[in-house]
N, C-alpha and C positions, 0 to 999 in steps of 0.2 A: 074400819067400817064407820066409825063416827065424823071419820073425814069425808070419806064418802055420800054421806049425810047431805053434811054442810055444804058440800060444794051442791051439791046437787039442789037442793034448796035455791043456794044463790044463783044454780044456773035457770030453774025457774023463776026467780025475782025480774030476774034482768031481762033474760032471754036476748041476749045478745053479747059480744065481744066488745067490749071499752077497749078503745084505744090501741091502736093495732101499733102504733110508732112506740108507744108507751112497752108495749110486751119486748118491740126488737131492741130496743134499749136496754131491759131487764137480760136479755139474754145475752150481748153484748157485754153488759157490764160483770152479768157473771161469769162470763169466761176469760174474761179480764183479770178478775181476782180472783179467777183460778193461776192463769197462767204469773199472777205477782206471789199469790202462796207456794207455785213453783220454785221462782228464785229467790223469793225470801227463805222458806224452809230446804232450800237445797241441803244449807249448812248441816241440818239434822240427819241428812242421809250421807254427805260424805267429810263431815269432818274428822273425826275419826283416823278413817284411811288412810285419809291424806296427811293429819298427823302424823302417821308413824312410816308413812313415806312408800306404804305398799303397794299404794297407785298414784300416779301422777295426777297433777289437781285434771287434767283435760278426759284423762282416760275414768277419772271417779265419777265426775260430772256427766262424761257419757254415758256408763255404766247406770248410774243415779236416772237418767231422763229417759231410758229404755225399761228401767224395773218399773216407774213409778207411772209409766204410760199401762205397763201391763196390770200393774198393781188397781189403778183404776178402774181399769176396765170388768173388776170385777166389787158384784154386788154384798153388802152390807145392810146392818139394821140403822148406819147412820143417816145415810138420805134419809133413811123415813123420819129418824127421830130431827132432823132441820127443817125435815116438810111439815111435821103435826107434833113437834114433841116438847117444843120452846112455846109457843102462842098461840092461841085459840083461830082454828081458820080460819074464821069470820072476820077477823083482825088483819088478815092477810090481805089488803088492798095492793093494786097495781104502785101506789105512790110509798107504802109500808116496805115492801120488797127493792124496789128501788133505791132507798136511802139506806136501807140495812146495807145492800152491795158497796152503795157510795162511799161509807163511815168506814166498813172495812178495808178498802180499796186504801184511804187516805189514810188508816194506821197504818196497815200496811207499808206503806211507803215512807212515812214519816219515821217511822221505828228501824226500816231497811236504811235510810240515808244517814241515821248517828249512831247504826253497827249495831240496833240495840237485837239481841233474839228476842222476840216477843212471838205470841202465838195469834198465826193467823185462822186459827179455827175459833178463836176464845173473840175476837174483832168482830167476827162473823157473825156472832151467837150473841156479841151486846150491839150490834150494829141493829140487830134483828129485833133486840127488846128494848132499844130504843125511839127506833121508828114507831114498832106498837104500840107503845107505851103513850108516845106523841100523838097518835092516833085515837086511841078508843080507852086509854086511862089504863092503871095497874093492872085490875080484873083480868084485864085479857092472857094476861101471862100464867100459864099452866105449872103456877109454884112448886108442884109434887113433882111432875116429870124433870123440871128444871135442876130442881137440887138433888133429885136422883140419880138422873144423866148426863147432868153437866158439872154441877157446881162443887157435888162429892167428890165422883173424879177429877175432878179440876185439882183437888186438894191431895187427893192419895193416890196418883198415877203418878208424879213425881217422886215421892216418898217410897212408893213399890218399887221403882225403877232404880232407885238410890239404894234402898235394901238388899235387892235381889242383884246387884251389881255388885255392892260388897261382901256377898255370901260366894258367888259364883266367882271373885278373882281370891277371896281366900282358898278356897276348895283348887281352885285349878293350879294357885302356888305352890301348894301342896304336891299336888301330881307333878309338876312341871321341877322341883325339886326332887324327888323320888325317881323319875325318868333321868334327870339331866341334859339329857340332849334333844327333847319336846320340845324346846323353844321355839325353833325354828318353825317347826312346825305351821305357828299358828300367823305368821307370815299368812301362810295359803289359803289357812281356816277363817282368817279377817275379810277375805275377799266374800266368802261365802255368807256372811254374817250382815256386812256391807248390802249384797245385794237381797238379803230377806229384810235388812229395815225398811229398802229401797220400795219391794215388795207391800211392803206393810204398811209405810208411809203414802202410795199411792190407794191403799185399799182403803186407809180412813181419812185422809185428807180430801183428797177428791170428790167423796160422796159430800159431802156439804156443800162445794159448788153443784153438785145435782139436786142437792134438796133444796136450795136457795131458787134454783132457776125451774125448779120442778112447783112450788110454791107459786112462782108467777106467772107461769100459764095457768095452773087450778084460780088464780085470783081474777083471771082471762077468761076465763070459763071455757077453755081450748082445749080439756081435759074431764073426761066422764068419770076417773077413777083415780083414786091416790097411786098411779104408777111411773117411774121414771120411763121417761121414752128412749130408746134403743140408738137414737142421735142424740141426746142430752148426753149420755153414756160414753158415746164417744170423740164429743165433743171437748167434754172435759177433760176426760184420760188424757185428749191430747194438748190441750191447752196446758196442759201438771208438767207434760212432756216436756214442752217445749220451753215454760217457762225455768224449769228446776237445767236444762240446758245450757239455757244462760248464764248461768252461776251463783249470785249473790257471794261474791267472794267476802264483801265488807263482814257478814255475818261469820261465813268460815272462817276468818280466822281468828275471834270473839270462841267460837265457840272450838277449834282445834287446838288453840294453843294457848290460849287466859286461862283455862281453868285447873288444868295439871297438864304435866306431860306425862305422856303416856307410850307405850310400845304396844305392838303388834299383840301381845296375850291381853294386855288390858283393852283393846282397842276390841278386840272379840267379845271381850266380856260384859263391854258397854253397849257393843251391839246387839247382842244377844238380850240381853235382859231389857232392852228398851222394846225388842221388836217381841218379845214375848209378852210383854203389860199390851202392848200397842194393837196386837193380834187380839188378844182378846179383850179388850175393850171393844174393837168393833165387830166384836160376835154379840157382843152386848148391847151393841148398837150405841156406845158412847162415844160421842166427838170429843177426843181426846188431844192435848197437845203436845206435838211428835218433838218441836222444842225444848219444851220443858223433861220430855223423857230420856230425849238422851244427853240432857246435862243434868237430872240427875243421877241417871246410870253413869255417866264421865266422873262424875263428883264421887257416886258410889266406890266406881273403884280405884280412883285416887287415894282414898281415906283407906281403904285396906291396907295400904300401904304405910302410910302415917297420916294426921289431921293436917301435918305442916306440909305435906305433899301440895295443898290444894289450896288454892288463892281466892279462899273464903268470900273475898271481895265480890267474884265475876258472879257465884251463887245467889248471892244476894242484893244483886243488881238484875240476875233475870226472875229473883222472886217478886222483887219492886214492879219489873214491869209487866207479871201474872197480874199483882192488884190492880194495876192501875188500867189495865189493857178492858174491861169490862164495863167499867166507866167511861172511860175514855171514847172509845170508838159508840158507843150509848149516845154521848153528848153529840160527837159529830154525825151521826145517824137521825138525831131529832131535829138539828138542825138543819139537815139536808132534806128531813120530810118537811118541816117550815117552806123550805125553800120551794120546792115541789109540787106542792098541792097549792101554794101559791100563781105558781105558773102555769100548773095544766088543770086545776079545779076552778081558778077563780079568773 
């Protein structure tokens, strides 16, 4: 409602649309960096798998760009918290929206071409309080919802994901020792596992390219209500689709095979506990990153195994670039709205 407000105010201030070329660029660019969090975060929905060799890299990546289209397509509380839950609306200019997309776009890529996994929802979300921040000063940023939403889980969704991966491949070693011949089993049970991250990774990655693109129309004033629209929707589903198609292999295999090796009952057990933090976080409506969750579930359940199992290294190389990934894409977000509002304000 207090979005609802705002915008509505500013569509009495103005009473009119800025910049009609301005909005199709916004839309543009976010389905852009929907479709590059596609194949940058492919890695997080089928490495795994592919690891343990239960689907072919073509048939996982299939697999992967059909769940993650579906997965999309359905609603969450994260749009909303990208549309109103990072920055004060008012702050949301046509040129603030813009440079958030651009900063991201450019980690995005930058982090894809030296293999690095870094998180394209966490780019997003400093690309976003960058720009603002460039814009209309500190103030503007909504501290409480920020570190509630984002910045906590930023912190304890990997850590969850690491926990409950190593509680859930001890328990199932258990079982799968007592059975003796379950193993195989979970061959089949990885597939199913695979397509709920797929699931799940389209349900919350996705909504922040809607809430980013959804932002820039209310900044447009081409919107009476904080609602995503019904082709934003499935704009993006298919842009996640198409991109996560393509593969990102550089990432896959960073994240398949650096950080333990794993079989088919661990490969369930990382999938599982990643796509259960991951489900609900986005009932919670927290842009969560699907990266970091299932290398900490991978790590999780490498170390049930032994601490020597797991090449401590790859861990704390994609912790490095959690830190730096919020800054980062920040800097290049401020300086793209420099650039920006230089060209079409002045």
């Amino acid at each position: 409602m207090v979005l609802e407000k705002q915008i509505g105010e500013k569509k009495l201030s103005h009473g009119y649309i800025e910049n009609v070329e301005l909005v199709l660029l916004i839309v543009l660019l976010g389905l852009l960096f929907d479709y590059t969090n596609g194949f940058h975060d492919a890695a997080n929905v089928v490495s795994t798998v592919i690891a343990t060799r239960v689907l072919t890299p073509l048939a996982a990546i299939s697999m992967a760009a059909i769940l993650n289209f579906l997965g999309a397509t359905q609603i969450s509380g994260v749009a909303q918290t990208v549309a109103s839950g990072v920055v004060s609306a008012e702050s949301a200019s046509q040129a603030v929206v813009l440079s958030a997309i651009a900063g991201a776009i450019a980690w995005n890529l930058a982090t894809w071409y030296f293999g690095l996994p870094s998180s394209s929802s966490y780019a997003l979300i400093g690309g976003l309080l960058g720009a603002a921040i460039t814009h209309t000063g500190p103030q503007t940023v909504l501290w409480h919802s920020l570190a509630y939403k984002v910045l906590i889980p930023m912190i304890l969704s990997p850590l969850f994901g690491c926990g409950i991966g190593y509680l859930l491949m001890r328990g199932l070693r258990r079982w799968v020792s007592a059975k003796r011949h379950a193993s195989p089993l979970f061959s089949r049970l990885q597939i199913g596992s695979s397509c709920l991250i797929a699931l799940a990774h389209g349900l919350n990655d996705a909504q922040k390219s809607m809430g980013i693109i959804t932002l820039g129309l209310f900044s447009a004033n081409l919107l009476n209500a904080p609602e995503i629209p019904l082709w934003v929707i499935f704009a993006c589903a298919l842009a996640m689709g198409l991109g996560t198609a393509s593969g990102g292999l550089r990432i896959i295999r960073t994240m398949a095979f650096s950080i333990t090796k794993i079989d088919p009952l661990q490969g369930f057990a990382a999938e599982t506990s990643a796509s259960l933090v991951i489900l609900s976080a986005s009932l919670l409506g927290m842009p969560i990153s699907s990266t970091h969750m299932i290398a900490g579930s991978i790590t999780g359940v490498g170390a049930s195994k032994s601490s020597r199992a797991v090449d401590w290294a790859v861990p704390a190389k994609i912790l490095s670039a959690m830190a730096i990934t919020l800054p980062g894409s920040a800097a290049i977000a401020s300086l793209a709205y420099l650039l920006f509002y230089k060209i079409v304000y002045m």
